[in-house]
C-alpha positions as CSV (number, residue, x, y, z in Angstrom):
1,X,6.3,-26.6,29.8
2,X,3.3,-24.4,28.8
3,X,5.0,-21.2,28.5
4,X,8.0,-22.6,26.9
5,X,5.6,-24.0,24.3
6,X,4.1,-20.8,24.5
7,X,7.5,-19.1,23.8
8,X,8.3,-21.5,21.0
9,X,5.1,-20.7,19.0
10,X,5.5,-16.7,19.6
11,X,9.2,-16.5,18.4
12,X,8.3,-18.1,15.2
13,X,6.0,-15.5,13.8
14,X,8.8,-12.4,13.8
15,X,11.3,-15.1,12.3
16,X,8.9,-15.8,10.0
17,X,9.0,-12.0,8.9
18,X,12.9,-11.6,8.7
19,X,13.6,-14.5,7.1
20,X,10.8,-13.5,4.0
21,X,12.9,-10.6,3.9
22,X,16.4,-11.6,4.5
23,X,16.1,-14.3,1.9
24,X,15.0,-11.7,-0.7
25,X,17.8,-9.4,0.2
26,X,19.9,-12.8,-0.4
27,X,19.1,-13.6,-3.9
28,X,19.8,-9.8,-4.1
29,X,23.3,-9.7,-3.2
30,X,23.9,-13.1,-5.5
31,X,23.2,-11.2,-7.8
32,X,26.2,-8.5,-7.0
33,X,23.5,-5.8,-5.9
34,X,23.1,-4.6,-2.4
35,X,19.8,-3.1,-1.2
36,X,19.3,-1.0,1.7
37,X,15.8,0.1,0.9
38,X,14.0,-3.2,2.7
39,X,12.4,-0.8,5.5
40,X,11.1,1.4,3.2
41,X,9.5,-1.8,1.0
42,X,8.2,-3.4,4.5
43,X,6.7,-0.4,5.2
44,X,4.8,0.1,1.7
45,X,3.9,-2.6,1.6
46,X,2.5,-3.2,4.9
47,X,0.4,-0.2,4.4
48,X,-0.2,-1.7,0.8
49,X,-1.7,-4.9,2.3
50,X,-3.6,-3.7,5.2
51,X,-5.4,-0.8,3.5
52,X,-6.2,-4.2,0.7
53,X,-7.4,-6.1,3.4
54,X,-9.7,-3.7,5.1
55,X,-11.3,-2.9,1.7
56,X,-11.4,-6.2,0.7
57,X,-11.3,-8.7,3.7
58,X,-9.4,-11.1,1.8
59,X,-5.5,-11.6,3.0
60,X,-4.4,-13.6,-0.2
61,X,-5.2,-10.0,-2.2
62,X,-3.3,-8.5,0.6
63,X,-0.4,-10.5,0.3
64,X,-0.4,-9.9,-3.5
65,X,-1.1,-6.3,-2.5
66,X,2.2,-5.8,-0.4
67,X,4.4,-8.3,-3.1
68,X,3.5,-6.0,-5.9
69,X,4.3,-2.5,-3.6
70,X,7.5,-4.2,-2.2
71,X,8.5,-4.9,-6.2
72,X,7.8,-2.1,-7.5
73,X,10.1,-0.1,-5.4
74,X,12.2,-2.5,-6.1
75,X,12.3,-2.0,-9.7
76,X,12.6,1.9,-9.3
77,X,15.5,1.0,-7.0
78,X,16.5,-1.1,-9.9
79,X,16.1,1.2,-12.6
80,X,18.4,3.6,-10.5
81,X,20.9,1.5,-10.0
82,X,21.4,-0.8,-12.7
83,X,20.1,1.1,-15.6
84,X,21.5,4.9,-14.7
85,X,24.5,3.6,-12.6
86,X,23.8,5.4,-9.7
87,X,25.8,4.6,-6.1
88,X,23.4,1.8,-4.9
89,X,24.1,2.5,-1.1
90,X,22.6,5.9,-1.5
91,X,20.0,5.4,-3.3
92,X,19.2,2.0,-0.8
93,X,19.0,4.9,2.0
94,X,17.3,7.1,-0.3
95,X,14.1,4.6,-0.8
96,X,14.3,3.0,2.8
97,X,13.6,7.1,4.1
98,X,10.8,7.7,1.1
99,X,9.5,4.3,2.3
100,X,9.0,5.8,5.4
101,X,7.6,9.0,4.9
102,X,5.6,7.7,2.2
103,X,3.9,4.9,4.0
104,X,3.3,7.1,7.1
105,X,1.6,9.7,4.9
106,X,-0.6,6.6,3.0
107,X,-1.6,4.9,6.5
108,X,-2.9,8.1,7.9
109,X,-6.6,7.3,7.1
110,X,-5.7,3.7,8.2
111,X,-4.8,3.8,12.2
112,X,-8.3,3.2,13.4
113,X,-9.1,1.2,11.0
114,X,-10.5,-2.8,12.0
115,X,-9.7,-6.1,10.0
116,X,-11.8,-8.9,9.5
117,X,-12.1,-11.6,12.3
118,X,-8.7,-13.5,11.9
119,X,-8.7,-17.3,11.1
120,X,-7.3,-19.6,13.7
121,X,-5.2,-22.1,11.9
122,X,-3.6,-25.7,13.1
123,X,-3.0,-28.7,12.0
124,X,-5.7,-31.5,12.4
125,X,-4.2,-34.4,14.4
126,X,-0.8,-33.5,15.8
127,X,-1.9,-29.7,17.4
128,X,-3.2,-32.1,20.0
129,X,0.3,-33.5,20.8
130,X,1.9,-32.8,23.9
131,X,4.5,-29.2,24.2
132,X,5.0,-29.8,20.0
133,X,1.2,-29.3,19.3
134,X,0.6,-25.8,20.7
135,X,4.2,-25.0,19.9
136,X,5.1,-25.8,16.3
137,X,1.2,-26.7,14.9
138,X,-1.2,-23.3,15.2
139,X,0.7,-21.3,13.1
140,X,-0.4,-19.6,9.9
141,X,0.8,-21.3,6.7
142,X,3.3,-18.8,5.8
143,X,5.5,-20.2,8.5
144,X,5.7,-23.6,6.9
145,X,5.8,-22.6,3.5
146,X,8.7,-20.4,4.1
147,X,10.4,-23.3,5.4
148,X,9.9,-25.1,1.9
149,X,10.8,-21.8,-0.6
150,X,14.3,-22.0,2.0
151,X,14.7,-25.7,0.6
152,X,13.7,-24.4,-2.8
153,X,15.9,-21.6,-2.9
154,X,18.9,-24.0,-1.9
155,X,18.1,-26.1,-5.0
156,X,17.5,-23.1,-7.7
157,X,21.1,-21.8,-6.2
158,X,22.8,-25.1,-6.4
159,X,21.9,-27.4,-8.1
160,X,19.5,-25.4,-11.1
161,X,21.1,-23.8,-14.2
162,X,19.3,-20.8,-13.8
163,X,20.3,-20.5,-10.4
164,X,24.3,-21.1,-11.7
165,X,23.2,-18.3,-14.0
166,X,22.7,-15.5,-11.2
167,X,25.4,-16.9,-9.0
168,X,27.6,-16.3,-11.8
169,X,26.2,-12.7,-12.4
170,X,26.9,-11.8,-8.7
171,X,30.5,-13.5,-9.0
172,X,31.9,-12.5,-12.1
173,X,30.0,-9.9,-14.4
174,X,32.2,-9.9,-17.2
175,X,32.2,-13.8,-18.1
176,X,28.5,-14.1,-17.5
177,X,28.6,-11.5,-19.9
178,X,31.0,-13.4,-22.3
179,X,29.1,-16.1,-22.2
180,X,26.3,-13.9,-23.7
181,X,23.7,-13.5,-20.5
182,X,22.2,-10.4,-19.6
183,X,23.5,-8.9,-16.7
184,X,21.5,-5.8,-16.6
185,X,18.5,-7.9,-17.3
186,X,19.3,-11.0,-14.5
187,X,20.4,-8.2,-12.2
188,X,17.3,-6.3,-12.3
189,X,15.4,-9.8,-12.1
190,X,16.7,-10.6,-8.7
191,X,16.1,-7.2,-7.5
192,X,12.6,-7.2,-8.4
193,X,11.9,-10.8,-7.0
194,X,14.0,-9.4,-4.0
195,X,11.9,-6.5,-3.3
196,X,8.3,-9.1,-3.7
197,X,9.6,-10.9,-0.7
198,X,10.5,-7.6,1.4
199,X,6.7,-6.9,0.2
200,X,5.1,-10.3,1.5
201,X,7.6,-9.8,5.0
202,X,6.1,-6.2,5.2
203,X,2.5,-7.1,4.7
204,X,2.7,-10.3,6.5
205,X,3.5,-8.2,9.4
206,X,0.7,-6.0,9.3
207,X,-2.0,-8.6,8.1
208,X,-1.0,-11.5,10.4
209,X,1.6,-10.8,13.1
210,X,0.4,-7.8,14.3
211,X,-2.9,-6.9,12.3
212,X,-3.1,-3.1,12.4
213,X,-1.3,-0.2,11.4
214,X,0.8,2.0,13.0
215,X,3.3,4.6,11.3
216,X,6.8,2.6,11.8
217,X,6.0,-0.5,12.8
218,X,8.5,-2.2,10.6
219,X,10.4,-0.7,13.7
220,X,14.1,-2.0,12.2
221,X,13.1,-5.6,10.8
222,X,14.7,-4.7,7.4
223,X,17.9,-3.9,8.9
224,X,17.8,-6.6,11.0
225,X,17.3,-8.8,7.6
226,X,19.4,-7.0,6.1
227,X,22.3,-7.9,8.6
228,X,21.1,-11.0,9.2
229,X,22.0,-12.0,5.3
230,X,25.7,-11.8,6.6
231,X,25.4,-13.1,9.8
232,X,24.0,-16.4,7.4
233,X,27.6,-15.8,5.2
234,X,24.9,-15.8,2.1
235,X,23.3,-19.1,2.7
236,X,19.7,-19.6,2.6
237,X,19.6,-22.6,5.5
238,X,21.8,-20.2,7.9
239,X,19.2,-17.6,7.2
240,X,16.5,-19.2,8.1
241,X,18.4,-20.4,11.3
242,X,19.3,-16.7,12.1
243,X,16.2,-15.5,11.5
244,X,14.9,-18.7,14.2
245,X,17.5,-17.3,16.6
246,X,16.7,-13.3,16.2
247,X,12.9,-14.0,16.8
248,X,13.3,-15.8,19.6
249,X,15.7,-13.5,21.0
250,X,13.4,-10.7,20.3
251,X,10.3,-12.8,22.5
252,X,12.3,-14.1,24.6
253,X,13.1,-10.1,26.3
254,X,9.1,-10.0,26.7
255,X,8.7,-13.1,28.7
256,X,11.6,-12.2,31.0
């Protein structure tokens, strides 16, 4: 029961990272825009957050530190697309390989480079519960809170009129237009917010999962979220389920 517990608690960290990222790439493509630059962001921003880390030892600044590296590629990818009409596919390529040459020329300086002692998190009370404690109660927060912006996002899409809004945008441009909203400006909204969570997936990789930097070592996530946003047929509970079944796919290979 140990190692399954084990197991359990390992596969959530990498489904904690794809489904950050697929669930950006979601509100993208609700939007009507389709972004194939997410490896290029996780990588940026990984670099972005570990290199803020190491010179500042905190990993809230280094979260904030990948968000603002993931959106800001975003909103060039943005500016591309939805302001100069250029073919979104290639210019999705076109960041995902600057991403990777970029972040591999950044990091250089950064290989040897040591963290700060980690935290050890849990959950006073119920990590000392049998198989459920060491499984699904010493993680770091990020696992549980992207468990609530999932819920959150279900609501803004559903049930909030500003969610209608961008559904409405992705669905049908020209009466979201008629009706007198921006669709340049909701479009490029998305995208932005799109590319912050690619950011946090990207430096949440480097900061918590695995805390160090190596060129690459997104190794594929981002088109694994990326695919994983249709494997979910565009809704946010099925992503975070498919991102639970990826990771512990993916650590399930290890421990056999």
């Amino acid at each position: 029961m140990d190692t399954y517990a084990l197991l359990l608690a390992a596969s959530l960290q990498p489904s904690t990272v794809l489904a950050l990222a697929a669930l950006g790439l979601l509100i993208n493509e609700k939007a009507g825009v389709v972004n194939l630059g997410a490896e290029g962001m996780m990588l940026c921003a990984a670099i972005a957050g570990y290199a803020t880390v190491v010179h500042t030892g905190s990993d809230v600044l280094g979260f904030a530190a990948g968000m603002a590296a993931g959106g800001l590629l975003a909103l060039v990818f943005g500016a591309l697309v939805i302001g100069l009409n250029t073919n979104q596919y290639a210019t999705g390529l076109a960041l995902s390989l600057f991403g990777v040459g970029f972040s591999a020329f950044v990091g250089t300086g950064y290989v040897q480079a040591k963290l700060p002692e980690r935290m050890k998190f849990e959950v006073p009370g119920l990590v000392d519960l049998p198989f459920v404690g060491p499984a699904l109660f010493k993680q770091h927060p990020m696992v549980y809170l992207v468990i609530v912006f999932t819920i959150a996002l279900i609501w803004f899409l559903q049930r909030s009129r500003a969610g209608l809004v961008l559904r409405a945008v992705g669905e049908s441009p020209q009466s979201a237009h008629a009706l007198g909203y921006s669709v340049r400006g909701i479009r490029l909204g998305a995208v932005v917010t799109g590319g912050a969570l690619c950011g946090l997936a990207g430096a949440y990789i480097s900061i918590i999962y695995t805390p160090l930097w190596v060129e690459g070592m997104i190794a594929g996530k981002g088109w694994i979220a990326l695919a994983l946003t249709t494997f979910a047929t565009w809704r946010p509970a099925r992503v975070l389920l498919g991102a639970y079944l990826f990771g512990g796919v993916t650590m399930l290979q290890f421990h056999l």
